[in-house]
N, C-alpha and C positions, 0 to 999 in steps of 0.2 A: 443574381436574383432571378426565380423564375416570374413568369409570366401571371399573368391574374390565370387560378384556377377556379373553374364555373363551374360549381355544383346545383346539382334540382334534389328536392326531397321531396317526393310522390308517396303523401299519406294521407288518408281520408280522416284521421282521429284528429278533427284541430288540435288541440290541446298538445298530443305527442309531435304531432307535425311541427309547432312552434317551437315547442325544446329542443329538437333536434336541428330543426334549422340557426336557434340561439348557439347553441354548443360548437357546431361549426363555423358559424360567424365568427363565434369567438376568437377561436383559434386561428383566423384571418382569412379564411377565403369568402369568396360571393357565393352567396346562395340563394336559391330562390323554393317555397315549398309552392306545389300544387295538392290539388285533391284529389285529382283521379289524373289518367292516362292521356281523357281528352280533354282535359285544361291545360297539360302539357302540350301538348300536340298546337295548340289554339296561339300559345305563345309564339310572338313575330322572332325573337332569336332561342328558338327552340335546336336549330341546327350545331349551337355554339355550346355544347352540354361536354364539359370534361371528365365528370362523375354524377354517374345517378345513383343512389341511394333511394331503394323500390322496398315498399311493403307491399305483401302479395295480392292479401285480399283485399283489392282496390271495389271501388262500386263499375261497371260494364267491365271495360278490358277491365285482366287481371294481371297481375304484377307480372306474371310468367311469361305473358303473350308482350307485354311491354317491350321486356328484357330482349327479347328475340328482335323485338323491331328495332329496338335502338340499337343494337350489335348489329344489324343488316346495313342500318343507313351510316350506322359512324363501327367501323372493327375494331379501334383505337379506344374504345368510350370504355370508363373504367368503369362496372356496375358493384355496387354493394346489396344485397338482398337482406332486408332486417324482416324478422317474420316471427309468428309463433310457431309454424311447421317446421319443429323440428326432427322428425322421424328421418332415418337414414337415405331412405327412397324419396324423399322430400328435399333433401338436402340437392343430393346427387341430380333430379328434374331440376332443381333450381341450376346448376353449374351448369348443364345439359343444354340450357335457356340464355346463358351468355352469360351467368352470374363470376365476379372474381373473387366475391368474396360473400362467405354467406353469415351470419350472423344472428341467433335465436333472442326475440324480445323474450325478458326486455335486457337489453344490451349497454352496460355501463358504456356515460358519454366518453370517458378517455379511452375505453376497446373503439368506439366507433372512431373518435378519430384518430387515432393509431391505424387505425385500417387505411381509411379515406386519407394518411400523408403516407403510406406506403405506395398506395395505387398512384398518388401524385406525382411523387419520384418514380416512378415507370415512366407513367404515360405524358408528362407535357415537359416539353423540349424546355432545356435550360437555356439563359444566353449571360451567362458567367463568363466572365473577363481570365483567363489562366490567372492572373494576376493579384487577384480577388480574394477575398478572407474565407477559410472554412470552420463553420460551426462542428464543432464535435459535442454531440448533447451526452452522449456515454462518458467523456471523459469531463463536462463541463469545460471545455477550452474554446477559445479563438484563435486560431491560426492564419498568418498574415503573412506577407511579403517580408516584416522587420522581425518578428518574433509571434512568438504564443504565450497567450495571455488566460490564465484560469479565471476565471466566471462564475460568481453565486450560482445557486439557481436559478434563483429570480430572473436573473439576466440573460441567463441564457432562452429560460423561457419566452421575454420580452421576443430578443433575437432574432430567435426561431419564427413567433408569429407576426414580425414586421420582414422576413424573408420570405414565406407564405403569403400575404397580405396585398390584395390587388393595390397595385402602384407603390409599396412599401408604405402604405397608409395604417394608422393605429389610431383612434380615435381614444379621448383621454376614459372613456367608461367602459373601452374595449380594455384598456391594460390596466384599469382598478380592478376587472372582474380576474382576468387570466391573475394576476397576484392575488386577489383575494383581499384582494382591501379595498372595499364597495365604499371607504369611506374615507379614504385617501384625501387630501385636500392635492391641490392644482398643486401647490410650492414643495410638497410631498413629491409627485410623480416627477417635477421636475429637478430634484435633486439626484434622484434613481435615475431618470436619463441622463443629466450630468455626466456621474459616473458611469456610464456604459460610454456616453460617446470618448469619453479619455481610453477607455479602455480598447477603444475602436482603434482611435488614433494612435495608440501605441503597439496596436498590431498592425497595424499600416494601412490603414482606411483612412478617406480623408479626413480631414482635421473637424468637417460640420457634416458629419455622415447622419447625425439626427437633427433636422430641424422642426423645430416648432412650426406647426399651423396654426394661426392666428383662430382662436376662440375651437380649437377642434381639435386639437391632436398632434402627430408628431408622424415624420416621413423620412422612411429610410432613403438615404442617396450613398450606396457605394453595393458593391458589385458584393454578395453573401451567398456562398452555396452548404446545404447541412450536409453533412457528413453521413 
């Protein structure tokens, strides 16, 4: 399981800023959105940024001069650039500015985060057990110490964002949205866990690798790397 990855989304458009920072929450990492550069800046763990996700035309600084400074202070930090400049020569100043990945609005939520779990798997250190199950989301599989076990979708995608998910946490409104079932009852979701955690335990996770959080949700405990 990796580490909690800490994203910032730096957009001045409330409205867009919130969907994006929902989108990615979704999909289980921390996030936090700002409105400009220097509300970023003002934050006490501003230094702890693993992916920024920058719209250009911020209000003062602008998304370009951001880019530059947070590739100065962290080499490591993985930048997403979402913008309307999409002209060739716009593109290329963006990359030029530290950008890894550049992205023209408006950019459907599953390309963004498709992007932002690429740059993930780069850039923050795993600490997976050799021993430990791997998610193959291409094949829909679990592969384990005992065997490999195929996986809905659903399941897989559960997985996936409790392997993602600062401390393997999934809050129960977090995994009605990722399924799409906003209207799921409680004895619903926990029939769906059920079966995944057998599914665990027969690829050789332990035996209570999801447990329930009393009135909140559900937390991975066994060691999960994605393929």
């Amino acid at each position: 399981m990796s580490r909690t990855v800490n994203i910032v989304v730096v957009e001045d458009h409330a409205a867009l800023r919130e969907m994006t920072v929902a989108a990615l929450a979704v999909a289980g990492w921390q996030v936090r959105g700002f409105d400009s550069a220097e509300a970023l800046y003002e934050a006490r763990d501003a230094q702890t940024i693993d992916i920024a996700v920058l719209d250009l035309n911020l209000p003062g600084e602008d998304g370009l001069a951001l880019a530059r400074r947070l590739r100065e202070r962290q080499p490591g930090i993985g930048i997403v650039m979402l913008t309307v400049r999409d002209r060739v020569e716009q593109r290329i100043a963006g990359y030029e500015h530290g950008a890894d990945i550049y992205l023209p609005k408006p950019a459907a939520s599953a390309e963004l985060v498709a992007a932002v779990a690429a740059l993930a798997r780069r850039i923050v250190p795993r600490t997976d057990a050799p021993a430990g199950c791997e998610l193959d989301l291409a094949a829909g599989q679990l592969r384990g110490p005992e065997r490999t076990v195929t996986l809905l979708e659903s399941e897989a995608v559960l997985l996936r964002a409790f392997a993602l998910a600062p401390e393997g946490r999934l809050e129960t409104w977090q995994m009605q949205e990722l399924l799409g079932e906003e209207t799921a009852s409680l004895a619903a979701i926990a029939i769906r866990i059920s079966r995944l955690r057998k599914k665990l335990a027969a690829a050789g996770a332990p035996k209570e690798a999801l447990r329930a959080i009393r009135g909140q949700g559900y937390r991975l405990f066994a060691d999960l790397r994605i393929a």
